[in-house]
C-alpha positions in Angstrom: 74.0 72.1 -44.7 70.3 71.9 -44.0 69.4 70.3 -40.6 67.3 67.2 -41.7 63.4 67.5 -41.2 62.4 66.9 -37.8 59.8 64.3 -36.8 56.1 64.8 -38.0 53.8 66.0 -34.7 52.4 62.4 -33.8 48.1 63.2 -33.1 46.8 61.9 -30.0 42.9 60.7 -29.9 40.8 63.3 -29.1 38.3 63.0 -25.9 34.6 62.5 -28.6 36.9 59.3 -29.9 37.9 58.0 -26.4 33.9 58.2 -25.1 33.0 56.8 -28.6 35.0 53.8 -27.8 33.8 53.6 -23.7 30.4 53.6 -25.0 31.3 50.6 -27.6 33.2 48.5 -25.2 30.1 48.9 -22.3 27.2 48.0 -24.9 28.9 45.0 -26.4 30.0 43.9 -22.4 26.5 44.7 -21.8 25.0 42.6 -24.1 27.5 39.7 -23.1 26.3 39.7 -19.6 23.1 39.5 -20.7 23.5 36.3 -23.3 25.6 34.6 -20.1 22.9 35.6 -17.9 20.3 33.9 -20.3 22.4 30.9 -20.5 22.7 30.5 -16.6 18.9 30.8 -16.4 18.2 28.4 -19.2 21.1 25.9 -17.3 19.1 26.4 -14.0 15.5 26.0 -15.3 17.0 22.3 -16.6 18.8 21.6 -13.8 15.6 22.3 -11.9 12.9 20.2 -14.6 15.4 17.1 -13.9 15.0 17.3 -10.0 11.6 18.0 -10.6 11.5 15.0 -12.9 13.6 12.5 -10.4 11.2 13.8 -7.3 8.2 12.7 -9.3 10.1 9.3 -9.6 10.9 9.0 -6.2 7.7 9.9 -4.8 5.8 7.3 -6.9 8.5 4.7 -6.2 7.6 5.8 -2.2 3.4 5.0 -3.1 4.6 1.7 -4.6 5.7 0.6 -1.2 3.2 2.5 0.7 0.1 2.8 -1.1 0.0 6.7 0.1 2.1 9.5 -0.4 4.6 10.9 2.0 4.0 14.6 3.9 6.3 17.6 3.7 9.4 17.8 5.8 9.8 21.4 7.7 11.8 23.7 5.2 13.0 26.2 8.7 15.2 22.9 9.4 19.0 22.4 8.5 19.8 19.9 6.3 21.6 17.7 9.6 18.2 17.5 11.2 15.9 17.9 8.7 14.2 16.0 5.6 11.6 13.5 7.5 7.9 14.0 6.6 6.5 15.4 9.8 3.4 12.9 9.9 0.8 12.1 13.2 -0.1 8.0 13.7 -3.7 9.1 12.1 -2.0 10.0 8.9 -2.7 14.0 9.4 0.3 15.9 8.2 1.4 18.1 10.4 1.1 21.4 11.0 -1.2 21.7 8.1 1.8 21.3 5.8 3.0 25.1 7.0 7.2 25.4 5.6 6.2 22.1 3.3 9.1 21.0 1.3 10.3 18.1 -0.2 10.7 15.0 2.5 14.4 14.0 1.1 15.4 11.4 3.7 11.7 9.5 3.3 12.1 9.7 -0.3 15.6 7.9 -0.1 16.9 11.6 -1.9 19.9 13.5 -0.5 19.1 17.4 0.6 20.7 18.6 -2.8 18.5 16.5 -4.4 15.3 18.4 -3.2 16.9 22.1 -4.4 16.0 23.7 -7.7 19.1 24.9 -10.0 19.2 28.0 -7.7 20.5 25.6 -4.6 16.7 26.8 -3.1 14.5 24.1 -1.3 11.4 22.7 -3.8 8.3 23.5 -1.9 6.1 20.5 -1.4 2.1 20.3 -0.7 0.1 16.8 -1.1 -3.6 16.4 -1.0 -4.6 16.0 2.9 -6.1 12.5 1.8 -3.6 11.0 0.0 -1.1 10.7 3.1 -3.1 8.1 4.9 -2.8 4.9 5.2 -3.9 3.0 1.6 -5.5 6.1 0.3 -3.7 6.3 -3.2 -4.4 2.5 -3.2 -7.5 2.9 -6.3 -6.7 -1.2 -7.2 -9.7 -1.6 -5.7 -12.1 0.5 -7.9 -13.5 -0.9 -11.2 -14.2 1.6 -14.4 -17.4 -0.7 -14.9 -18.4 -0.2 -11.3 -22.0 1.6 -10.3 -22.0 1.4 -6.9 -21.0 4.5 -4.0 -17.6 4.7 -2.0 -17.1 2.2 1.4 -15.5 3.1 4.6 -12.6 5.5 4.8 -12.9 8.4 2.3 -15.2 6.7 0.4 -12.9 4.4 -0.5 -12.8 1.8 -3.6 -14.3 -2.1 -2.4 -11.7 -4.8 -3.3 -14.4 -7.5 -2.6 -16.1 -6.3 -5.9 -16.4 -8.7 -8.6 -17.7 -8.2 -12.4 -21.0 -10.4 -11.3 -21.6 -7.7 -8.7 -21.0 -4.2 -10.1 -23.3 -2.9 -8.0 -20.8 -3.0 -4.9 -17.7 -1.3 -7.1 -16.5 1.5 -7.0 -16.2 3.7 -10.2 -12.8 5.6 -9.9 -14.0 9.2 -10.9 -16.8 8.1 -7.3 -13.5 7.9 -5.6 -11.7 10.6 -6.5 -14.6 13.2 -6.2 -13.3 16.1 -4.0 -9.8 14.5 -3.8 -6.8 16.3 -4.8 -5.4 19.8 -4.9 -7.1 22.5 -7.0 -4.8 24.7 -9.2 -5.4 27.8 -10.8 -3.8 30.0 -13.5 -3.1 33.6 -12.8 -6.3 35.0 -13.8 -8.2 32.6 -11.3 -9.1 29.7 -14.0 -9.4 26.3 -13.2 -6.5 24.3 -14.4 -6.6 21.5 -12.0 -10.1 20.6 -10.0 -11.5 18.1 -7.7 -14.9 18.5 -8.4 -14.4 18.7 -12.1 -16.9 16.2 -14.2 -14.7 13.9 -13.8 -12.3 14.8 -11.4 -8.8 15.9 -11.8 -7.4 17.2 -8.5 -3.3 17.1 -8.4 -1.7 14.4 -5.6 1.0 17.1 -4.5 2.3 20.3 -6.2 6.3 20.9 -6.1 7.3 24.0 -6.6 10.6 26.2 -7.5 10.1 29.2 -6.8 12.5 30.1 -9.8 14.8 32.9 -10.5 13.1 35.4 -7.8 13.3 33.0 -5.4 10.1 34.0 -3.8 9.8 33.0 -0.2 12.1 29.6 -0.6 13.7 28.1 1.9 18.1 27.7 1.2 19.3 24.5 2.6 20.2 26.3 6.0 16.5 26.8 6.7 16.9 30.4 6.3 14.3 31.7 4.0 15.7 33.4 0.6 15.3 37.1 -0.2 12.9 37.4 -3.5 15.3 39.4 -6.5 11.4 40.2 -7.6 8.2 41.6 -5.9 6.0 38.8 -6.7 2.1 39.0 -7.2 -0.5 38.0 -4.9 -1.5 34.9 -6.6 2.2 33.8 -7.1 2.6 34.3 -3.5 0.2 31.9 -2.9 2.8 29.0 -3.6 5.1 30.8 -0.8 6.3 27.5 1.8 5.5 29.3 4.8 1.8 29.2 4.8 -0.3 26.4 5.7 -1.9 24.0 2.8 -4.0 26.8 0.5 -7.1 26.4 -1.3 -5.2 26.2 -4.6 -1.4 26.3 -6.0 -0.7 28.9 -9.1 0.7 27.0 -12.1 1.0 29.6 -15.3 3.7 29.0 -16.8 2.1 31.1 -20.2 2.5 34.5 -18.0 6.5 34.0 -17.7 6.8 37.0 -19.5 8.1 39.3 -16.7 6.7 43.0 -15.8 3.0 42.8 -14.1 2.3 39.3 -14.9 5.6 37.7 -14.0 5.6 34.2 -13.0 8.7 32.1 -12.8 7.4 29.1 -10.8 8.5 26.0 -11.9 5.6 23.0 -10.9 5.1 19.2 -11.2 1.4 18.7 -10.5 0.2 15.0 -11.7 -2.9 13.9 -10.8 -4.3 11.2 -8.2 -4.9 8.9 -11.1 -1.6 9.2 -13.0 0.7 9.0 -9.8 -1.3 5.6 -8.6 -1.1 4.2 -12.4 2.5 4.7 -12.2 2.5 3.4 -9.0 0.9 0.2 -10.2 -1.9 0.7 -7.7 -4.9 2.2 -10.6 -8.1 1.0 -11.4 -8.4 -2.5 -12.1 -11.2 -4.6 -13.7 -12.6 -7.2 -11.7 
């Protein structure tokens, strides 16, 4: 009798088929990272518009009560001893505003509240003016008006009446050289005090988005960038003192030489003391 056939030689996968299927396996895990990345920065960027949106809130609910808006808090603190606006009796903030960020405990906020969706502090400059005492009241200044600033700052005359326009105060008078300038990346004007009429920004609050760039993490310790950022970017930085103009170019988030991933609320004077009920009136 014949011995039955013996089994057929079973083939193994070669080495070309094994790297074909390393190299398969790494793109597509590649190019899951990257779509979970995306999603985790799109997550943080909203999570970081809605604090944004609620400090905005707070702060105008803070010049409601008032009639001024609060100064920065010192980013280099710990959340346990930290979040009061550091403020002198003559209404100077102080310091010149140097490791500004968000005042939580003024604003009623709690420290989580005043961190971008990367858990970094939101940095935190307001116009040297606007932190004294009645300076974002304009109640007092009349669209109608013809007549030239009184006392502090030039500021608006509640004793106007519409018989006497002479004595009131236009708004735009008022607000002449107030506010914060802010440029774009290629040095434009996007926000300016002198402007015809004037549109200087109350504060500026910045997240220094996904690099990080210079913020301050809730333990005061200052957070290492992911990204070299550019000189004008770094102008935003918390550490130095109040700057001659914040960066808002949100257009140039493109990465590579202009990268900018700031992410800033900048209203102006006018539109925070509207909110705040505290506007132009007609007398």
């Amino acid at each position: 009798m014949e011995a039955p056939p013996g089994p057929r030689g079973r083939r193994g996968f070669t080495l070309v088929e094994i790297l074909v299927v390393v190299v398969i396996l790494g793109l597509v895990m590649a190019m899951g990272a990257a779509l979970l990345r995306s999603v985790s920065v799109t997550q943080k960027r909203s999570i970081t518009a809605a604090r944004l949106a609620n400090i905005d809130a707070a702060l105008v609910q803070f010049a409601m009560q008032q009639r001024r808006l609060p100064c920065p808090a010192d980013g280099s603190l710990s959340a346990s001893v930290g979040g009061d606006e550091l403020r002198l009796p003559s209404g100077v903030c102080t310091g010149n505003q140097v490791r500004g960020v968000v005042p939580w405990k003024t604003l009623g906020l709690s420290a989580s509240d005043a961190t971008d969706g990367w858990t970094r502090r939101i940095t935190y400059r307001v116009d040297k003016d606007m932190s004294k005492d009645d300076a974002l009241n304009l109640s007092g200044c009349d669209p109608a008006g013809t007549g030239g600033g009184v006392g502090l700052l030039g500021a608006c005359n509640a004793a106007c009446t519409s018989s006497t326009l002479g004595t009131c105060t236009p708004p735009a008078t008022y607000l002449n050289n107030k506010g914060i300038s802010v440029k774009n990346l290629l040095g434009l004007d996007v926000m300016l005090p002198a402007g015809t009429p004037p549109t200087g920004a109350a504060y500026v609050l910045i997240s220094h988005g996904e690099s990080g760039g210079g913020a301050f993490l809730e333990t005061g310790i200052v957070a290492t960038s992911t990204l070299v950022d550019g000189s004008e970017e770094q102008k935003n930085y918390p550490s130095l003192v109040l700057q001659v103009y914040y960066v808002d170019d949100q257009a140039s988030d493109v990465g590579g030489a202009a990268h900018f991933d700031d992410i800033v609320s900048r209203p102006s004077i006018l539109a925070v003391a509207s909110k705040a009920g505290l506007g132009p009136r007609s007398h």
